[in-house]
C-alpha positions in Angstrom: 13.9 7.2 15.8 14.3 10.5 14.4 10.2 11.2 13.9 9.1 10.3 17.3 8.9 13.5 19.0 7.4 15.5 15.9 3.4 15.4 15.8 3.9 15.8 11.8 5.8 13.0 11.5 2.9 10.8 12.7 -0.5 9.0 11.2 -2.8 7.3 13.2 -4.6 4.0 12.3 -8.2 4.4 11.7 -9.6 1.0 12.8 -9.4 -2.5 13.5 -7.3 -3.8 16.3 -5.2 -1.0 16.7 -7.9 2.0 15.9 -6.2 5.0 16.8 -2.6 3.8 17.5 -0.1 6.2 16.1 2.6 5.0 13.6 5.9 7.0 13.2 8.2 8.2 9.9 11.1 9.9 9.3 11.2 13.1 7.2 12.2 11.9 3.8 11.6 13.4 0.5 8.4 12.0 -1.1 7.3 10.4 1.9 3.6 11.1 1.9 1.4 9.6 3.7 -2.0 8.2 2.3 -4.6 11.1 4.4 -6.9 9.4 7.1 -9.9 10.3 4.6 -8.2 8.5 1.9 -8.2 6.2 3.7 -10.6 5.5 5.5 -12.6 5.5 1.9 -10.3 2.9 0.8 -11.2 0.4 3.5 -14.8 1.1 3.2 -14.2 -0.8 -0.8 -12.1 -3.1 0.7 -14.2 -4.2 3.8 -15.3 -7.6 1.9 -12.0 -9.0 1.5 -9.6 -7.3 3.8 -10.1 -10.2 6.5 -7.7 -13.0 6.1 -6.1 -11.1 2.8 -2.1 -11.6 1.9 -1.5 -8.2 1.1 1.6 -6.5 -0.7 2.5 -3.2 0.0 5.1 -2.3 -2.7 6.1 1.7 -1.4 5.3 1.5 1.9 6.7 4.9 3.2 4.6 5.5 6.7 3.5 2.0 6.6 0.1 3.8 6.6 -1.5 1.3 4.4 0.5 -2.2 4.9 -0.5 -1.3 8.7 -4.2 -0.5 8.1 -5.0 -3.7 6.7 -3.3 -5.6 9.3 -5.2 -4.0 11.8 -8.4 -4.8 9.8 -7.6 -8.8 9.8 -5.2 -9.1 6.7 -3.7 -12.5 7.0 0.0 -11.4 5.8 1.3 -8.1 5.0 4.8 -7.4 2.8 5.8 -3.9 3.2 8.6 -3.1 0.9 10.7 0.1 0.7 14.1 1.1 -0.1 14.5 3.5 2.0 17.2 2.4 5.1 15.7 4.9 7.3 12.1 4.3 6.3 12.6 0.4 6.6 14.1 0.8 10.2 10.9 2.9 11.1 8.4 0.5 9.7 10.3 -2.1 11.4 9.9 -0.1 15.0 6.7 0.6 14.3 5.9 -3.2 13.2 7.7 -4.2 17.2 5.4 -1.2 18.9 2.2 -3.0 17.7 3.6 -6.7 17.8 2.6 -6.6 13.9 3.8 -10.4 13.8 2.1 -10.9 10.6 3.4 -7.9 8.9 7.3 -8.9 6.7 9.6 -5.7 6.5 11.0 -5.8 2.9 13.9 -3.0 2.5 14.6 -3.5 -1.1 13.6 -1.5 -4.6 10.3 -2.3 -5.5 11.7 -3.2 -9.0 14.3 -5.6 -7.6 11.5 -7.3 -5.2 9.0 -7.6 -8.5 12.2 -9.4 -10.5 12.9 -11.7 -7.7 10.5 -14.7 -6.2 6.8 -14.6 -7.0 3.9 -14.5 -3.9 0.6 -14.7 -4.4 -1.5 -11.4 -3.0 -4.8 -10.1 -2.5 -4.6 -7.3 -1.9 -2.2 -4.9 -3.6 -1.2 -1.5 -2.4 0.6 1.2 -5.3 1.4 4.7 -3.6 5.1 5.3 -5.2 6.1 9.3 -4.3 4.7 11.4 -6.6 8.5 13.0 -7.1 9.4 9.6 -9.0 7.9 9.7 -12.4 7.2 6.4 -14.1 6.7 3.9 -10.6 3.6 3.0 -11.6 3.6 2.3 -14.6 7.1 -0.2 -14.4 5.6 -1.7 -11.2 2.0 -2.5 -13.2 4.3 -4.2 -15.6 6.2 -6.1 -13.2 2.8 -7.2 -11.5 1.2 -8.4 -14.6 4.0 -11.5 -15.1 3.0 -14.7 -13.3 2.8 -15.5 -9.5 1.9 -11.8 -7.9 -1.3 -11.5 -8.1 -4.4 -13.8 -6.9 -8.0 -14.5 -8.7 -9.9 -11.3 -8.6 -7.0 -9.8 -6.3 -7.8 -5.8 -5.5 -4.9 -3.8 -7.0 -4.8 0.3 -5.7 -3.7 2.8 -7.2 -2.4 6.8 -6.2 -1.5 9.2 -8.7 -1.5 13.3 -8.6 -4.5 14.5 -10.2 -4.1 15.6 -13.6 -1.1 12.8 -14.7 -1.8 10.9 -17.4 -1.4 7.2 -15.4 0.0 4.7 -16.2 -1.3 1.8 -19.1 -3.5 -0.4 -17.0 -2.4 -4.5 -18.0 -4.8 -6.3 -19.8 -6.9 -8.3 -17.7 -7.4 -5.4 -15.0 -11.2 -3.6 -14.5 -11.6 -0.6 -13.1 -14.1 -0.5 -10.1 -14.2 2.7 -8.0 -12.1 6.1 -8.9 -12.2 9.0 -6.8 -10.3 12.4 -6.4 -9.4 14.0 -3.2 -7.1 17.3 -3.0 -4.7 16.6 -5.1 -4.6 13.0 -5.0 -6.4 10.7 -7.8 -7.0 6.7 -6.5 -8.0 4.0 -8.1 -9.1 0.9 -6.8 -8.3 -2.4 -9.7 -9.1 -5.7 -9.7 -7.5 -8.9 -11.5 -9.4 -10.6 -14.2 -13.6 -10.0 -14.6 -15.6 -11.3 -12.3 -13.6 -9.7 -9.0 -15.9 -10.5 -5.6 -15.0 -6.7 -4.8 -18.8 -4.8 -4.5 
């Protein structure tokens, strides 16, 4: 695997049962990992109902995210990314922590959101800032029938200063913060979410 050797090529799991293992990616445009502080936030709103969670990672990149949650107790994870390169690494990086409940997707995100419906969680939306529009065709493709759970969580990471993406009807807004140049948002589906 082409990123093994480099140390910037690497992100390290913050906790769970592989705190502080290292995952490995390949230097590819737009690949940018979510920073451990990021992070780390992230999973602090998540805490409640990471544990037993079917989550979807929809641009998994590093895996940073998808890989996260399994370590905290997620039930599933579906990384998906179109990326040959990137879907081999998430799929040696998936054997090097014997991930078994974590799926390796490679497909568009678009093409995975048209096909078969899943039920999720937990949903994770990081597409390369490079790509305009992601989000907002992947919020759309989300909001049909069958993706998303009950009060599922539903992230979001944007550069700071975009305009974002239309949020679907049906979606509130519970925690927003800015880090460096990154904006995230963290969703959920339908009032009344169990998310604090």
């Amino acid at each position: 695997m082409q990123a093994m050797s480099s140390g910037s090529n690497q992100v390290r799991i913050i906790a769970g049962r592989w705190r502080s293992r290292k995952l490995f990616f390949p230097d590819v445009r737009g690949l940018r990992p979510t920073p451990d502080r990021i992070r780390e936030t992230l999973f602090n709103w998540l805490q409640p109902v990471i544990a037993g969670a079917r989550c979807l990672d929809l641009y998994a990149g590093s895996g940073a995210l998808g890989f996260e949650a399994a370590s905290r107790g997620a039930a599933r994870v579906v990384l998906v990314d179109s990326g040959r390169e990137v879907a081999q690494s998430l799929r040696d990086n998936r054997k090097l922590l014997c991930a078994e409940q974590v799926e390796i997707i490679e497909r568009d995100a678009q093409h995975y959101l048209a096909g078969p419906s899943e039920l999720f969680d937990v949903v994770f939306l990081d597409p390369p800032f490079v790509a305009e529009g992601l989000l907002e065709k992947s919020l759309r493709g989300l909001s049909g029938s069958g993706w998303l759970s009950a009060g599922a969580a539903i992230y979001l990471e944007m550069p700071v200063g975009s305009t974002g993406p239309s949020i679907p009807e049906g979606w509130k807004l519970h925690k927003k913060k800015k880090a460096g140049q990154v904006d995230y948002r963290l969703y959920s589906y339908r009032a009344g979410s169990d998310i604090p």
